[in-house]
C-alpha positions as CSV (number, residue, x, y, z in Angstrom):
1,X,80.3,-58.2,26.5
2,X,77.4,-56.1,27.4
3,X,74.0,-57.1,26.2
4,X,71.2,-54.0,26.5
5,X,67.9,-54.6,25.3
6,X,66.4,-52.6,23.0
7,X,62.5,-51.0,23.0
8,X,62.2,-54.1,20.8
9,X,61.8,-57.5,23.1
10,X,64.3,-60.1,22.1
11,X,67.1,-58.1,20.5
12,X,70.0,-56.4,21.8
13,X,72.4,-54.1,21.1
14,X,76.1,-55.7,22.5
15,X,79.0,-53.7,23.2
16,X,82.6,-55.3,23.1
17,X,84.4,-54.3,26.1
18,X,88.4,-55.2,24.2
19,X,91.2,-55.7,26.1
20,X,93.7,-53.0,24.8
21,X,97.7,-53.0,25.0
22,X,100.9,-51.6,23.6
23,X,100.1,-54.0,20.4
24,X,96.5,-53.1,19.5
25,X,93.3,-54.8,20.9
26,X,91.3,-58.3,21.6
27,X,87.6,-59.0,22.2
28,X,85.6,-62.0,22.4
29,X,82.6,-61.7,20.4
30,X,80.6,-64.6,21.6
31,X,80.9,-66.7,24.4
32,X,78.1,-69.4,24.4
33,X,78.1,-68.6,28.7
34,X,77.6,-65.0,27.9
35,X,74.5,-65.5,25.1
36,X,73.0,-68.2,27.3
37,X,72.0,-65.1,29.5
38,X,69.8,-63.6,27.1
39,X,68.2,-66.7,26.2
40,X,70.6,-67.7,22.7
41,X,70.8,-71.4,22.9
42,X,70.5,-71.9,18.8
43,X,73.6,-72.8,17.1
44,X,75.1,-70.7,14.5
45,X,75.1,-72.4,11.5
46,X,75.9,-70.2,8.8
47,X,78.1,-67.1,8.5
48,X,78.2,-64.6,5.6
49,X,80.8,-61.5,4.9
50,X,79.3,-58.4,3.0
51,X,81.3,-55.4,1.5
52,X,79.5,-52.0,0.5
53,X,81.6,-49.9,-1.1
54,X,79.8,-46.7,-1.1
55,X,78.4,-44.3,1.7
56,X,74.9,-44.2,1.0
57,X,74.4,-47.9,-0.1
58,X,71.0,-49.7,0.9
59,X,71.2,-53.6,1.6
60,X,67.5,-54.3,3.1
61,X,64.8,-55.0,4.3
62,X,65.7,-58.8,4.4
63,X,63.6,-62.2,6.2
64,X,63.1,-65.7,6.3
65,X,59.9,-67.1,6.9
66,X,59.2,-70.0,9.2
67,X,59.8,-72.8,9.5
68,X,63.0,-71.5,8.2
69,X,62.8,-67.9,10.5
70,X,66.6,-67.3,11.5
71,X,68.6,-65.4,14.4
72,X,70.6,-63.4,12.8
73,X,74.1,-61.7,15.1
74,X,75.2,-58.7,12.8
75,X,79.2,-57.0,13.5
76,X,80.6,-54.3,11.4
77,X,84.3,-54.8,11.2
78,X,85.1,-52.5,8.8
79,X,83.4,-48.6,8.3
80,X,80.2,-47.5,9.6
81,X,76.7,-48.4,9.3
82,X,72.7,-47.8,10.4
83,X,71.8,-51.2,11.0
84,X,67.9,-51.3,11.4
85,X,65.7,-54.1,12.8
86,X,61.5,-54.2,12.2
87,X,59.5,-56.8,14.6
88,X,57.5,-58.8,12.4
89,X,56.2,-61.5,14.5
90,X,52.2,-61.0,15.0
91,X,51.7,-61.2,18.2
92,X,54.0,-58.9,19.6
93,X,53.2,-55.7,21.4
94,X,56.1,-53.6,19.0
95,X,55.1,-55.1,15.8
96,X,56.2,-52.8,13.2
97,X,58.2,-50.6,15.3
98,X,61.7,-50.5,14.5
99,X,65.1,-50.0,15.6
100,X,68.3,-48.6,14.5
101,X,71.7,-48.3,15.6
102,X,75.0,-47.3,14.6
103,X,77.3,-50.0,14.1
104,X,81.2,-49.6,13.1
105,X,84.3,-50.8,13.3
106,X,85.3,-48.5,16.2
107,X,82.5,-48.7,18.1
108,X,82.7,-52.4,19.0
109,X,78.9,-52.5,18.8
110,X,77.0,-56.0,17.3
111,X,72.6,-56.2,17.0
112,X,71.2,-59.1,18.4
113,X,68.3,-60.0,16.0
114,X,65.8,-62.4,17.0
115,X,63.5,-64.5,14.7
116,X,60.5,-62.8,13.3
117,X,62.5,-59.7,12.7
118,X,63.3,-58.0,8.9
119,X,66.9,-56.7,8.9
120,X,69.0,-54.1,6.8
121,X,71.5,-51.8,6.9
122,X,72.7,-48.5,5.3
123,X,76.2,-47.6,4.6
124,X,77.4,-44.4,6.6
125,X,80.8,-44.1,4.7
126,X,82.9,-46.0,2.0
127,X,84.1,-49.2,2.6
128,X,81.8,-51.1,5.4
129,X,81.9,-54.9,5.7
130,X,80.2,-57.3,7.9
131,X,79.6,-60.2,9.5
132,X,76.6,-62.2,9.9
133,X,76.2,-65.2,12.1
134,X,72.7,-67.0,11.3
135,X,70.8,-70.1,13.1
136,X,69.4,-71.5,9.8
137,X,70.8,-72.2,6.6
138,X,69.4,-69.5,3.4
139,X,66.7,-70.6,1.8
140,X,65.9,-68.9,-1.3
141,X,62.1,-69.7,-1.6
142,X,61.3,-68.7,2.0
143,X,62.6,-65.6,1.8
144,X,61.0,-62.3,2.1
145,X,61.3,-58.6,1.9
146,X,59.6,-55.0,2.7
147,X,61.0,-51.7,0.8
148,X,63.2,-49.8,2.5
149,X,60.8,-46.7,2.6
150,X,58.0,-48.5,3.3
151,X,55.4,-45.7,5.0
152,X,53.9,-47.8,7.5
153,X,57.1,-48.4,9.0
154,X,58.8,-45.3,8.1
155,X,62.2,-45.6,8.9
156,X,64.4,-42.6,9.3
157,X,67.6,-43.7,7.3
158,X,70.4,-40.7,8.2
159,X,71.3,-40.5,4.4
160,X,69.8,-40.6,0.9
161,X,69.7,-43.7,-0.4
162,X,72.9,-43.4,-3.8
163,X,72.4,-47.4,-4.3
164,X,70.3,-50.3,-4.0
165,X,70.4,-53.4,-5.8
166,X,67.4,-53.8,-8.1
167,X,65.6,-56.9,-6.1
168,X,65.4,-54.7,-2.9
169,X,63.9,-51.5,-4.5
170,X,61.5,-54.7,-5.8
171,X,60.2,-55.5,-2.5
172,X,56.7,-54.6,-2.2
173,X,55.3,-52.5,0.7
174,X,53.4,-53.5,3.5
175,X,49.9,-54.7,2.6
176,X,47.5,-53.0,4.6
177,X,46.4,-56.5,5.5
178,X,50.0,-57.8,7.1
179,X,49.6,-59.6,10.0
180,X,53.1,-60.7,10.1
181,X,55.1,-63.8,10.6
């Protein structure tokens, strides 16, 4: 694996580096050695599968507030995707920047996404699924949410949004007096 740090302190982008052979491929994924490096010593404790099935498709912009604030490890297995990450946390010198990558089933790419951060994705073709690994368990009353064309932040999603599910176009903007999590 190859962990490079992003303009966003704390999260990474992480490249596979598969072993490839007559029969196909194999990569590890995590190696607890490997994430140690970048500081990960959290246990995963929950992981979640998620299928879009249109190119276009919105799932975002998703947190959970502390005490309950998770590390989240996001890998597209199958399709393609613009995962995007926003730095929440208050005292950080990129609060409110954000970062986006493409993640797909080719490309062997995962985001790294540490606590404090809010998280979606957009769908770049039919078909996409993924896997989340997460450091604390969902908790439905901590959760929280920004709109996915939120103006402060201003995120530059490669496609028009053709679907979102009715409680994310319900998350409200930022208020002009955020001062994050």
């Amino acid at each position: 694996m190859v962990f490079t740090e992003t303009n966003l302190k704390g999260s990474f982008t992480i490249e596979l580096k598969p072993f490839t052979d007559e029969r196909g491929w194999f990569a590890r994924y995590f190696c607890k050695k490997e994430f140690a490096s970048i500081g990960h010593t959290k246990e995963w404790v929950q992981m979640n599968h998620s299928f879009t099935s249109k190119k276009g498709s919105l799932r975002g912009m998703h947190f959970q507030l502390s005490p309950f604030s998770e590390i989240k490890l996001v890998y597209c297995i199958s399709g393609s995707v613009f995962d995007v990450i926003v730095d929440l946390r208050k005292n950080s010198n990129t609060f409110l920047q954000w970062f986006g990558a493409e993640l797909s089933a080719s490309n062997h790419r995962m985001m790294y996404i540490p606590e404090g951060f809010a998280h979606g994705f957009q769908c770049l073709e039919d078909n996409c699924g993924l896997l989340y690994h997460h450091t604390a368990y969902y908790q439905p009353n901590v959760e929280g949410g920004i709109k996915y064309d939120d103006p402060v932040l201003n995120i530059q999603w490669p496609l028009d949004v053709t679907t979102i599910s009715a409680r994310d176009m319900a998350h409200p903007y930022l208020d002009k007096n955020f001062k994050g999590i």
